[in-house]
C-alpha positions, 0 to 999 in steps of 0.5 A: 138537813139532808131527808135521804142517806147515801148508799155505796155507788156500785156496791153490788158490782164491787162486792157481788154479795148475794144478800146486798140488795135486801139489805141495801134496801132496808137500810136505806128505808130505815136511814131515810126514816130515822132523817125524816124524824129528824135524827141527825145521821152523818152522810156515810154510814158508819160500818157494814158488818159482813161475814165472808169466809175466807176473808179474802173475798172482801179484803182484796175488792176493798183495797181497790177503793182505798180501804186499809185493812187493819188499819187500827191494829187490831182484831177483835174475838165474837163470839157469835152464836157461841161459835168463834169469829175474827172481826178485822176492819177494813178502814177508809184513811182520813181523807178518802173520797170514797166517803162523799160515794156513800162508802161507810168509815169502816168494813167489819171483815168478820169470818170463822175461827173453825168448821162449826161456825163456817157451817153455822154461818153457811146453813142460814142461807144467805149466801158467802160472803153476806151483810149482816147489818148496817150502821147509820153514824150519829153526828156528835154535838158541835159545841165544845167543852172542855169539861170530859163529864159535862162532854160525857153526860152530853153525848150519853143524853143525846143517844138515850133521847135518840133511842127512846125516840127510834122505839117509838119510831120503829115501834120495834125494842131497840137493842142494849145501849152500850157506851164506851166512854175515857177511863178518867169519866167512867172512874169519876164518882161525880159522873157515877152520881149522875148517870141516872139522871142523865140515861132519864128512862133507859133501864139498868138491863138495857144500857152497859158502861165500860172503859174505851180501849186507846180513849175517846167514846163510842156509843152505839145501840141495835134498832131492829130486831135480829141486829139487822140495823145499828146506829153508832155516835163515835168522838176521838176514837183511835181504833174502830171498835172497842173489844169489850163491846164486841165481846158483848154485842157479839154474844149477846146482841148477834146472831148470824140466823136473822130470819129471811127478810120479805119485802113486807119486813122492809118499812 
């Protein structure tokens, strides 16, 4: 297993963002930690979430390295701060080579609806545009089945087995698990009856269950506090976030103030 993630080459020269190194940084350290424990991260990142306004400084450097903004159709409201935003992403195609240079799958494109939010945003002091965090991909299981609960229960054990063992880590409260999961598995009473023994320890307040939008699952949970870090395990997504969890994580998971990171908040 690889013991040291790979961040984007020339990131800084392509998107000159003033907060990049900070965060580049952090993510870095975080990444290699979570490796070293033997969490299974994939080689590239899974997204960078970053605020820009307009959104144009980002979409036009994006499209240079093959990126395809809107790539799933869609856009998604976060509401953020209680301030309206517009997340858009920016998404590598299939096989683009950009991924084996440390390009995360996707770009969230994110920038205000109005003056308040662009004020809200401007006031924090890092700089336009600005990464606001990075998210490390889980490597789903490679053992099939054609069984959507048995595949279910098994991807939603994996993550709450990672987060417990990304708190004791990082000694730092992880955020709320959210699992997007097919309808037919979210309707199904068997999965319903079980799911408490699957989550083990995770409390009710701390894990949310909804319907994946255009099916497949997407799981994903904060590792630090004030959304800096994100780990996320997607299996047959067609679209790269799912409204409900933007809506949800937006709301209650992010803010743009974040507090300045020092050198000692960097692990």
């Amino acid at each position: 297993m690889e013991t040291s993630v790979i961040l984007p080459e020339g990131f800084e020269e392509i998107l000159p963002i003033p907060n990049a190194s900070s965060r580049l940084q952090e993510a870095k350290k975080v990444g290699d930690q979570l490796l070293g424990a033997g969490i299974p991260l994939l080689d590239n990142a899974d997204h960078y979430a970053i605020f820009s306004e307009p959104p144009r400084l980002l979409a036009e450097p994006l499209r240079s390295l093959g990126y395809v903004v809107g790539l799933d159709n869609r856009c998604y409201p976060s509401p953020v701060d209680g301030c309206d935003y517009i997340n858009v992403s920016a998404s590598l195609p299939e096989l683009s080579p950009a991924r084996k240079k440390g390009w995360p799958d996707h770009i969230a494109v994110v920038h205000p609806l109005d003056e308040i939010g662009y004020r809200r945003m401007m006031d924090q002091g890092y700089g336009n545009p600005f990464i606001h965090h990075i998210t490390w991909g889980i490597q789903p299981p490679t053992e099939p089945t054609s069984n959507e609960i048995e595949f279910a229960r098994g991807l939603i054990s994996r993550m709450a087995k990672i987060r417990q063992q990304i708190y004791t880590l990082l000694e730092a409260p992880p955020g709320t698990l959210i699992m997007a999961l097919p309808r037919r598995v979210v309707n199904a009473c068997e999965f319903q009856n079980q799911l408490g023994n699957v989550l083990g320890t995770t409390p009710p307040e701390e894990y949310q269950i909804e319907v994946m939008e255009g099916g497949g699952y997407l799981l994903q949970f904060f590792v630090l506090t004030g959304g800096r870090i994100e780990v996320a395990l997607r299996v047959g997504t067609g679209q790269t976030f799912n409204p409900k969890s933007v809506h949800k994580i937006s709301k209650d998971e992010l803010s743009v103030d974040q507090g300045r990171i020092s050198g000692a908040e960097i692990m």
